[in-house]
C-alpha positions as CSV (number, residue, x, y, z in Angstrom):
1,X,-36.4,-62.1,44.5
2,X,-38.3,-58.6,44.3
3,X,-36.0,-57.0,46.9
4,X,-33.4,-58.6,44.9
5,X,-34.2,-57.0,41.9
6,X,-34.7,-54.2,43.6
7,X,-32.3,-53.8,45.3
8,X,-29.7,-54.3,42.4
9,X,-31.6,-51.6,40.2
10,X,-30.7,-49.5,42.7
11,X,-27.4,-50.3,42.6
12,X,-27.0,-50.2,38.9
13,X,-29.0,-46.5,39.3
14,X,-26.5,-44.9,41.9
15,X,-23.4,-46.7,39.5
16,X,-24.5,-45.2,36.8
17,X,-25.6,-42.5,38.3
18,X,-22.0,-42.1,39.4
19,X,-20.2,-42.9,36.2
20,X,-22.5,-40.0,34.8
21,X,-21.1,-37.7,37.3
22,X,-17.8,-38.8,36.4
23,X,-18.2,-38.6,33.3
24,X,-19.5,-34.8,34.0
25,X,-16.5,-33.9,36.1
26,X,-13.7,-35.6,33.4
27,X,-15.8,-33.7,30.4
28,X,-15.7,-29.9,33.3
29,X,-12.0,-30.7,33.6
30,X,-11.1,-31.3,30.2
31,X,-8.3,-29.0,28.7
32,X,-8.9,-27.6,25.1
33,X,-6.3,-26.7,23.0
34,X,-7.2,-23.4,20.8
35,X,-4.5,-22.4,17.8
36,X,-5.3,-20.0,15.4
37,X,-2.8,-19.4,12.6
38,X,0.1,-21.2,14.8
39,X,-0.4,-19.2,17.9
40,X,-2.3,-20.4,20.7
41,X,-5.4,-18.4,22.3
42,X,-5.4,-18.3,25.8
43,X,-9.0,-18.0,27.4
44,X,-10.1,-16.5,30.8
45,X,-13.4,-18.9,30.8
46,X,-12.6,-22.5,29.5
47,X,-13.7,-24.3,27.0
48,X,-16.8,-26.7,27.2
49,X,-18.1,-29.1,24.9
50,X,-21.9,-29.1,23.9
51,X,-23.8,-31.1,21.4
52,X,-20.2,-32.1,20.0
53,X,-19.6,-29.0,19.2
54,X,-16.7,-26.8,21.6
55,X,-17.8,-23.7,22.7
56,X,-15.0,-20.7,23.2
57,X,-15.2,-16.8,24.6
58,X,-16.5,-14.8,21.8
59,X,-14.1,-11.6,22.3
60,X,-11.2,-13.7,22.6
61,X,-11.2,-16.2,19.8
62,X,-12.6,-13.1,17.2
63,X,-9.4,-10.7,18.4
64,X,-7.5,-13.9,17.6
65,X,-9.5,-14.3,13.9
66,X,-8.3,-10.5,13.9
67,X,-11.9,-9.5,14.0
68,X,-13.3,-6.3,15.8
69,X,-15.8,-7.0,18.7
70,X,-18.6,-4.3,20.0
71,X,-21.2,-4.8,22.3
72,X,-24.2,-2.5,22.7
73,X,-25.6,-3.1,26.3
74,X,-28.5,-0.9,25.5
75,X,-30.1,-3.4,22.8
76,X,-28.0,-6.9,24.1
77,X,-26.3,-7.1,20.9
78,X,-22.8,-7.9,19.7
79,X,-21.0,-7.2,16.0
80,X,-18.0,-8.9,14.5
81,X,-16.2,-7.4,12.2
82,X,-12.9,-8.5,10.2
83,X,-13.2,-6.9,6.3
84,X,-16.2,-7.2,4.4
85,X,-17.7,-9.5,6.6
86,X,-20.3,-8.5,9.5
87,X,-21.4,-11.4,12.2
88,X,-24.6,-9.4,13.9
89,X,-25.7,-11.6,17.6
90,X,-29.3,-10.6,19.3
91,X,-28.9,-12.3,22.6
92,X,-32.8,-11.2,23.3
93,X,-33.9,-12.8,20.2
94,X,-31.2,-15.6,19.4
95,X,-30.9,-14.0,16.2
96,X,-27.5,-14.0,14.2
97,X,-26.8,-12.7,11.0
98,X,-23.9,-12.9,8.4
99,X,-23.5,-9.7,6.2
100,X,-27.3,-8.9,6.8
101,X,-28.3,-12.4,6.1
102,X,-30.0,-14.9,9.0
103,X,-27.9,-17.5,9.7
104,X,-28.2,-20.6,11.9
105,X,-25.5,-21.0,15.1
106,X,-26.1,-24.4,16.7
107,X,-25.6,-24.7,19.7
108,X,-26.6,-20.8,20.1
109,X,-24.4,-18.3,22.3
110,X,-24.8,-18.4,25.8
111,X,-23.0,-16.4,28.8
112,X,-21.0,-18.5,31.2
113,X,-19.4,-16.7,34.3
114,X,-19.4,-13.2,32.8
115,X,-17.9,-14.2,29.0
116,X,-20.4,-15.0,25.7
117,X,-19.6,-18.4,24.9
118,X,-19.7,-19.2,21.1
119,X,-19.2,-22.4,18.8
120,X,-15.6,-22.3,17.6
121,X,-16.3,-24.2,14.1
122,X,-19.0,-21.6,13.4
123,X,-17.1,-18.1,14.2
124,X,-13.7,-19.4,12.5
125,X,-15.6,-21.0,8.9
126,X,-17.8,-17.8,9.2
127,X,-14.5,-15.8,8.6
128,X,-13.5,-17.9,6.1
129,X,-11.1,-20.2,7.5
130,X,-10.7,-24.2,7.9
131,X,-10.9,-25.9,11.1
132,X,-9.3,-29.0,12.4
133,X,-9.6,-31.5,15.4
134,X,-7.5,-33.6,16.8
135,X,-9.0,-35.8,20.0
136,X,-6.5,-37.3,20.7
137,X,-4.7,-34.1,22.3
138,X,-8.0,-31.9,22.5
139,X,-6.7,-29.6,19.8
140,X,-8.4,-27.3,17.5
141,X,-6.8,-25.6,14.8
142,X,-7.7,-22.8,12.8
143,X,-5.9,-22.0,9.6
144,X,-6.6,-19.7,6.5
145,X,-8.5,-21.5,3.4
146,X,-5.6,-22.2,0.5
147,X,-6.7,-19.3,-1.3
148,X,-6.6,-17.0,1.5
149,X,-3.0,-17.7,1.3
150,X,-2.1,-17.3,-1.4
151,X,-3.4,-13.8,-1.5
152,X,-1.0,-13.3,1.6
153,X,1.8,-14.6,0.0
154,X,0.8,-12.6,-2.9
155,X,1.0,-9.5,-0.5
156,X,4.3,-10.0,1.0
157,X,6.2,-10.2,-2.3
158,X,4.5,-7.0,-3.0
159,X,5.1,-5.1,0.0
160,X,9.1,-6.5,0.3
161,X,9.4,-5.1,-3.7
162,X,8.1,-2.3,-2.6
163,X,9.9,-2.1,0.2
164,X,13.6,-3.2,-1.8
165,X,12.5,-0.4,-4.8
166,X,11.8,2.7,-1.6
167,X,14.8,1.9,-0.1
168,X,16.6,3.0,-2.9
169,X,15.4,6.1,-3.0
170,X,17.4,8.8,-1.7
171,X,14.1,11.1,-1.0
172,X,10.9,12.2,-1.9
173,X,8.2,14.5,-1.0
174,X,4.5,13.5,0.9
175,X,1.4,16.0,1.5
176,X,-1.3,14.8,4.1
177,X,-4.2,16.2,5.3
178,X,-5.5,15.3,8.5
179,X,-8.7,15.5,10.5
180,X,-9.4,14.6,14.5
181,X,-12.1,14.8,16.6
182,X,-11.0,14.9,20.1
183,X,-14.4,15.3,22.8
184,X,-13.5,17.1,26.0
185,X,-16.0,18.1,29.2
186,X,-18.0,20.1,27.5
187,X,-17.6,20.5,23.6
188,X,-16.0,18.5,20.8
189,X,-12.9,20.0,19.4
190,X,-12.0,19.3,15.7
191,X,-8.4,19.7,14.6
192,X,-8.3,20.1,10.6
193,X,-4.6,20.6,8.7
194,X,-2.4,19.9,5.9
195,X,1.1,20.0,5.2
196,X,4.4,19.3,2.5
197,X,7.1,17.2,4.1
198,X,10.4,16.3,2.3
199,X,12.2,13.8,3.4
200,X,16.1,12.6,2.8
201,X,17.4,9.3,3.6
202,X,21.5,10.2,3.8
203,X,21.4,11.6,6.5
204,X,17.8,10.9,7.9
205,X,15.9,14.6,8.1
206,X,12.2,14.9,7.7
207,X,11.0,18.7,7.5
208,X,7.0,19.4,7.6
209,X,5.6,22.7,6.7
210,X,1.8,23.6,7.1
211,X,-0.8,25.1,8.7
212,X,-3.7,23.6,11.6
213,X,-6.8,24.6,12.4
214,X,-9.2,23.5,15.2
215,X,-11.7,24.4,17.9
216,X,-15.3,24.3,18.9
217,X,-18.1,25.3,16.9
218,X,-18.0,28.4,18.8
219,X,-14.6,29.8,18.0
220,X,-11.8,28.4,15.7
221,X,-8.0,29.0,15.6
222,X,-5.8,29.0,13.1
223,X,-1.7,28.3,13.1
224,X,1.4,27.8,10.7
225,X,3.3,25.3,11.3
226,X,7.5,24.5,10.7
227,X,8.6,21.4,12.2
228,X,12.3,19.0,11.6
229,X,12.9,15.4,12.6
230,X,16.8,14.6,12.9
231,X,19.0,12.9,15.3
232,X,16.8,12.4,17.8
233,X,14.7,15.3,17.8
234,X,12.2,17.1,17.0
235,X,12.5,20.9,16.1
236,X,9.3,23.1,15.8
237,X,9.0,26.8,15.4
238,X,6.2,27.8,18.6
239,X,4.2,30.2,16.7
240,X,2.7,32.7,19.9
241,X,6.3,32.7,21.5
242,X,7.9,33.4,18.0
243,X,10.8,31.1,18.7
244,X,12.0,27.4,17.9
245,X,11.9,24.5,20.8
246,X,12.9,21.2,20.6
247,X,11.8,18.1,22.1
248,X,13.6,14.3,22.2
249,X,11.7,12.1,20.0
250,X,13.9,9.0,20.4
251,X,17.0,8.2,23.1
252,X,20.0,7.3,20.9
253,X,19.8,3.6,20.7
254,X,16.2,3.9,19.5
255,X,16.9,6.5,17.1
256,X,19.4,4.3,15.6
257,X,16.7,1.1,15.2
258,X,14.0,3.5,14.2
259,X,16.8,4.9,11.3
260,X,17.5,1.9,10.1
261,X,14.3,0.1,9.7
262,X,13.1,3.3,8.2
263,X,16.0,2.9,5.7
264,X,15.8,-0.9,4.5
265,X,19.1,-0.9,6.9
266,X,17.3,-3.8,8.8
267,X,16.1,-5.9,6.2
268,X,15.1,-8.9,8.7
269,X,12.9,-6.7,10.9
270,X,11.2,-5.9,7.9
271,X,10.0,-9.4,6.4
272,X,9.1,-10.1,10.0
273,X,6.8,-7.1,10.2
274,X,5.5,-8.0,6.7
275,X,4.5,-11.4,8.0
276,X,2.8,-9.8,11.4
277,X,0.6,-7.5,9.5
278,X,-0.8,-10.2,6.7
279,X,-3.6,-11.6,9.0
280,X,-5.1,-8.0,8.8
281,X,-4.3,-7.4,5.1
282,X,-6.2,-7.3,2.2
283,X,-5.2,-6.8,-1.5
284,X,-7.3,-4.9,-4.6
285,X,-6.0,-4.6,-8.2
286,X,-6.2,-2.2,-10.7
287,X,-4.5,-2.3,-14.3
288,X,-1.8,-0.1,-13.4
289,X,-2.2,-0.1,-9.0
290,X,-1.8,-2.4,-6.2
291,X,-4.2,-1.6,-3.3
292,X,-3.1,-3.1,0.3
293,X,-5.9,-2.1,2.8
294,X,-5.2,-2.7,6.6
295,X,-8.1,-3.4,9.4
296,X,-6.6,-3.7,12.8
297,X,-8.0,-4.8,15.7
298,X,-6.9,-3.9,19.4
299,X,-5.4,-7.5,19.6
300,X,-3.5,-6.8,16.8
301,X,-2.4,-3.5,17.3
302,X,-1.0,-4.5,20.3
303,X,1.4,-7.2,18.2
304,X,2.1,-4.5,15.8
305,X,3.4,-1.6,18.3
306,X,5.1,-4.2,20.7
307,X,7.4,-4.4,17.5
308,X,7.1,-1.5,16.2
309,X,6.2,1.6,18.9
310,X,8.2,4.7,18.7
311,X,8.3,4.5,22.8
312,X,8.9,0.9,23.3
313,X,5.7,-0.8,25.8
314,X,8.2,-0.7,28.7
315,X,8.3,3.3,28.5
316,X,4.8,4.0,27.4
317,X,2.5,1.3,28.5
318,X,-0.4,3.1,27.7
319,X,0.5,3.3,24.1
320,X,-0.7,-0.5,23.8
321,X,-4.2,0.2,25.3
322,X,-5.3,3.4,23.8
323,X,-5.3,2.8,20.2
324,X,-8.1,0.4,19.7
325,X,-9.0,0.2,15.8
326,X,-6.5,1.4,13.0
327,X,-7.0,1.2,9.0
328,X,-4.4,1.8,6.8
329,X,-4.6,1.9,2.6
330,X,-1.4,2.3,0.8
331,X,-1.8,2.5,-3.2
332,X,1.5,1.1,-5.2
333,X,2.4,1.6,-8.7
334,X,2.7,-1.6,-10.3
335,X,5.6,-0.7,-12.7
336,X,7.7,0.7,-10.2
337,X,6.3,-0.6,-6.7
338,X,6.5,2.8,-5.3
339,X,3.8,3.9,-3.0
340,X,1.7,6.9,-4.5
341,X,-0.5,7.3,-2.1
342,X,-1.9,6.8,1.4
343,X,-4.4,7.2,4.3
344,X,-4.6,6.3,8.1
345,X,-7.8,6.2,9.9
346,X,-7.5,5.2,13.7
347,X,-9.3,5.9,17.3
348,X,-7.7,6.5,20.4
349,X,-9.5,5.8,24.2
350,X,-7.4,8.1,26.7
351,X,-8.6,8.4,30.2
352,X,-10.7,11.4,30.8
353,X,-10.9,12.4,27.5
354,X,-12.5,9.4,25.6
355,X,-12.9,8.5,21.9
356,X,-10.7,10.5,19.7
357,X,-10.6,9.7,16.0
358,X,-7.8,10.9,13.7
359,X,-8.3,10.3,9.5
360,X,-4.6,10.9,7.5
361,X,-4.5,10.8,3.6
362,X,-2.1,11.6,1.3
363,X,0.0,11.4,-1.7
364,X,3.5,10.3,-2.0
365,X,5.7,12.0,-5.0
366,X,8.9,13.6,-6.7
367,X,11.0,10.7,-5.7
368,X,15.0,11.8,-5.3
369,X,14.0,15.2,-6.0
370,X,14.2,16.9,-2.8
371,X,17.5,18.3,-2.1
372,X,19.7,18.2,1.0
373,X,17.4,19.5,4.1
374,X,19.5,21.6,6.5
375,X,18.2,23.1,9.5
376,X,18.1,26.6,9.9
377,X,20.8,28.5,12.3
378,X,18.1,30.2,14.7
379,X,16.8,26.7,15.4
380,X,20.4,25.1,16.2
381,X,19.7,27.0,19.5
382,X,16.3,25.8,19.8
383,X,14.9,26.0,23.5
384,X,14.1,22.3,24.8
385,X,11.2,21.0,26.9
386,X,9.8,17.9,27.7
387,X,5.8,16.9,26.5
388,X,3.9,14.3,27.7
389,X,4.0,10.4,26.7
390,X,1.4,10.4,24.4
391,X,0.9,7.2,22.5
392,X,1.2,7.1,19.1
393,X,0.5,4.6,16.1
394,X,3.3,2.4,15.0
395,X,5.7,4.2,12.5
């Protein structure tokens, strides 16, 4: 009777034993499926399930929140950012943070195969959005809190007013100031300028006119600047050979596109870039100003220039992995809708050179004031060379 018994608690042990590793192997082969905001993430490490709760690659579900993720290897620590809100993860410690304040993340990250492994429900509601499950198709969905969109939709009227009032403008005028700080071998070289351009719509011309000044600590330059942006091409007077050059901005057919979304021409393309840039959008008011602010990530800087790159990815590949944060302001009058004033604030990672950080502001003004731009007869037989693909921000 004893061996019996014992011998069918054995049994029962290597069933369930069994069953348990089933049950292990069907739970490791599971397929998750992630959507955020109607697109669906893809993920180099799968999905696992702990304590009921599904645990996703931090980098890859934050870039999908349109979040910013840095990692300092020196101190084992990783930051989120997306707006005014700022995830902070000690892997030493276990401690995580929300704007500065401790915060509980059960289960707590954990690196599988290389990738920091995160609760889903807790990254997406950190950043202010809902999450949904459905198990009977192993789906999570992540979607924006009602009044999140309604601040977007809010947006988009704005922007295609503003958009709809600009386009019927025939020209107006912008100065900019810029700043970059590009590092080389040995120094860091800082580029400082400012110019006036006037633009005209009928016939697309932009003409620039200003002055740069950059160098090391050790020994600054300084140089005028002329420069026109028509057909095609750009036209710039070289200031040490003392003669215009040109160089081919655009080939025809792009020209053509770039002309007409800059004109309201394609009115489509541009309710369809209104909708790509939301995610990343905020809005301020004043009593008499709109304020849209812009905080792109690499992920979705990547959406933005695959739609929107003066070289299209094809041409310039490198275009969609240099840029790797971008923030953009633009300040509206609310009684006309017309943009008054701007600023552009994004960092580029090229090989051999590193981090180099450009800042744009600006004022927009004297709307269908600017007469007819013609360029000037030396430049017509402007000498033309070829510069390097260098990437640029979307237009």
């Amino acid at each position: 009777m004893k061996k019996r018994t014992l011998s069918a608690l054995v049994a029962g042990s290597l069933l369930l034993s069994g069953l348990t590793g089933m049950s292990s192997v069907v739970q490791a082969e599971t397929k998750y499926n992630i959507i955020v905001e109607d697109k669906a993430i893809a993920f180099d490490q799968e999905p696992f399930l702990q304590k009921d709760r599904l645990m996703v690659p931090l980098r890859a579900l934050a870039e999908g929140l349109g979040a910013e993720v840095t990692y300092d290897a020196a101190t084992d620590t990783a930051t989120i950012k997306k707006e005014d809100i700022t995830l902070f993860l000690d892997f030493k410690t276990g401690l995580v943070t929300k704007n500065g304040e401790p915060v509980t993340m059960d289960p707590a990250p954990q690196v599988v195969n290389g990738r920091t492994m995160v609760p889903i429900r807790f990254i997406s509601q950190a950043f202010g959005n809902n999450v949904d499950w459905n198990g009977s198709t192993n789906t999570v969905t992540v979607f924006p809190t009602e009044s999140t969109m309604k601040m977007r939709q809010k947006i988009k009227e704005i922007l295609l007013k503003s958009t709809e009032e600009t386009n019927k403008q025939d020209s107006y005028q912008f100065d900019m100031n810029l700043s970059a700080e590009i590092p080389t071998n040995t120094l860091k070289v800082t580029v400082q300028g400012n110019a006036l351009f006037d633009y005209t719509k009928n016939p697309f011309v932009l003409h620039g006119k200003g002055s740069m000044q950059g160098g090391t600590l050790l020994q600054q330059q300084t140089a005028e600047f002329e420069m026109y942006l028509m057909d095609g091409y750009v036209y710039f007077f070289e200031p040490t050979s003392k003669q215009w050059m040109k160089t081919q901005f655009m080939k025809p057919e792009q020209w053509d596109q770039f002309v007409k979304m800059s004109t309201g021409s394609n009115s489509e393309l541009q309710a369809a870039q209104a909708d790509l840039i939301l995610p990343f959008a905020t809005l301020k008011e004043t009593s008499d100003s709109y304020m849209v602010n812009y905080n792109f990530n690499a992920a979705g800087i990547k959406k933005l220039m695959e739609k929107s790159a003066v070289q299209p990815p094809e041409q310039n590949p490198q275009a969609l992995e240099a840029i790797k944060t971008m923030r953009m302001s633009v300040e509206l009058d609310k009684s006309t809708y017309l943009q008054s004033k701007f600023s552009l604030e994004f960092q580029m990672n090229l090989p051999g050179m590193g981090a180099i950080k450009y800042v744009i502001d600006g004022n927009v003004k004297n709307y269908n004031k600017v007469q007819a731009i013609k360029l000037p007869e030396e430049a017509k037989n402007a000498v033309e060379m070829k510069l390097p693909t260098t990437p640029m921000p979307p237009m």
